[in-house]
C-alpha positions, 0 to 999 in steps of 0.5 A: 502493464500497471501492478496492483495492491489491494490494501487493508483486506481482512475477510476470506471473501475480499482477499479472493476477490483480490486473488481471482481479479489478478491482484500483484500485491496484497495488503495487511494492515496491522495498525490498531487505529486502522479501521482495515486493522488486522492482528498478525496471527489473524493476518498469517492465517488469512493470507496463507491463501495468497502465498505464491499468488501475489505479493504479501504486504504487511502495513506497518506505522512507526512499528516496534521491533517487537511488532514487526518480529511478531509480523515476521514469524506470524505472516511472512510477508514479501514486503513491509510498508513503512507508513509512519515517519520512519527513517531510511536508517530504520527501514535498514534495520526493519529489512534485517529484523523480518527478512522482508523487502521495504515499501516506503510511503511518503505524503504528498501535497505540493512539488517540494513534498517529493525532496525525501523521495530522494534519500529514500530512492537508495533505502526502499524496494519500491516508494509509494505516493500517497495523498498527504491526510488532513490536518488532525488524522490519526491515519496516515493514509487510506482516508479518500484523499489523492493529489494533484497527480500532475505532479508525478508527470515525467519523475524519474526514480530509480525502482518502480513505484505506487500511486496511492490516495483517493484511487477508485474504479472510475478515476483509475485509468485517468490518474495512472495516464497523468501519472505514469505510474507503473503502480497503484494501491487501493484502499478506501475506494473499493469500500462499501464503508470504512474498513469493510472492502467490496469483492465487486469495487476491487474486481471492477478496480483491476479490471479498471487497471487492466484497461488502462 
């Protein structure tokens, strides 16, 4: 059965959405820059609710130890995602400082994108493929972008992974048939409007999943 992650969620309403439909992983974003952002407090206080239910990830950007010692206290999370250009010696040292597993996402365009993917296979608990953003983002994913997933098409790697960028309710059973992926992360593609998740997109989205 493909896993899901429902990425970004920062409302009662939408994370229950994601809970009730059978969601694998949830996701906080705590990047300012982010529209999906979501203060650590706020974030342990909402995500309370899903502790036990499904996995809690806090989405991180090049995070300071600070942060992510706030992230740690604050929400507990299951996993950090590692979003920005850290290395697999930080992501060591992220690991010891919150206690928490490792996601690691890696930008993907073109076949020789996937080379990292090969020292980061030993330092990650799971590696995420996303859609490398266009040229002068300030995101480093959950813009609406996905990739030749034909790419990913008999890869091998040593733990399970995520496909990522551009995923939505209507392209999902075709994108994890071209893939294999064993799982995927939505963000933008159950949005009504930048940042502003729809209870009906993610329900349809692991339904969608479901079936495939």
């Amino acid at each position: 059965m493909t896993l899901v992650k429902i990425c970004g969620l920062t409302t009662p309403d939408t994370l229950d959405a994601a809970l009730d439909g059978g969601a694998d992983f949830v996701g906080a974003v705590v990047f300012p820059k982010s529209p999906r952002h979501i203060a650590p407090e706020d974030a342990g206080a909402l995500f309370e609710r899903a502790r036990g239910r499904a996995k809690i990830v806090a989405v991180t950007v090049d995070a300071d130890d600070a942060l992510l010692e706030e992230i740690a206290r604050t929400l507990r999370p299951d996993f950090i995602q590692l979003h920005g250009s850290e290395t697999p010696a930080r992501a060591e040292q992220v690991r010891a400082l919150t206690g928490a597993g490792v996601i690691k996402a890696l930008p993907i365009r073109h076949g020789d994108d996937f080379a990292a993917a090969d020292e980061w296979d030993y330092h990650a608990d799971h590696l995420m493929f996303d859609a490398r953003p266009p040229e002068g983002s300030v995101l480093p994913g959950g813009v609406g972008h996905s990739f030749d997933w034909t790419l990913l098409a008999d890869r091998a790697f040593r733990h399970s992974w995520f496909l990522a960028g551009g995923l939505t309710p209507g392209n999902v059973v075709e994108a994890v048939r071209i893939s294999g992926a064993p799982m995927v992360d939505v963000s933008s593609g159950v949005e009504s409007a930048p940042g502003v998740k729809d209870p009906g997109r993610i329900a349809a989205f692991i339904q969608a999943v479901r079936r495939s």
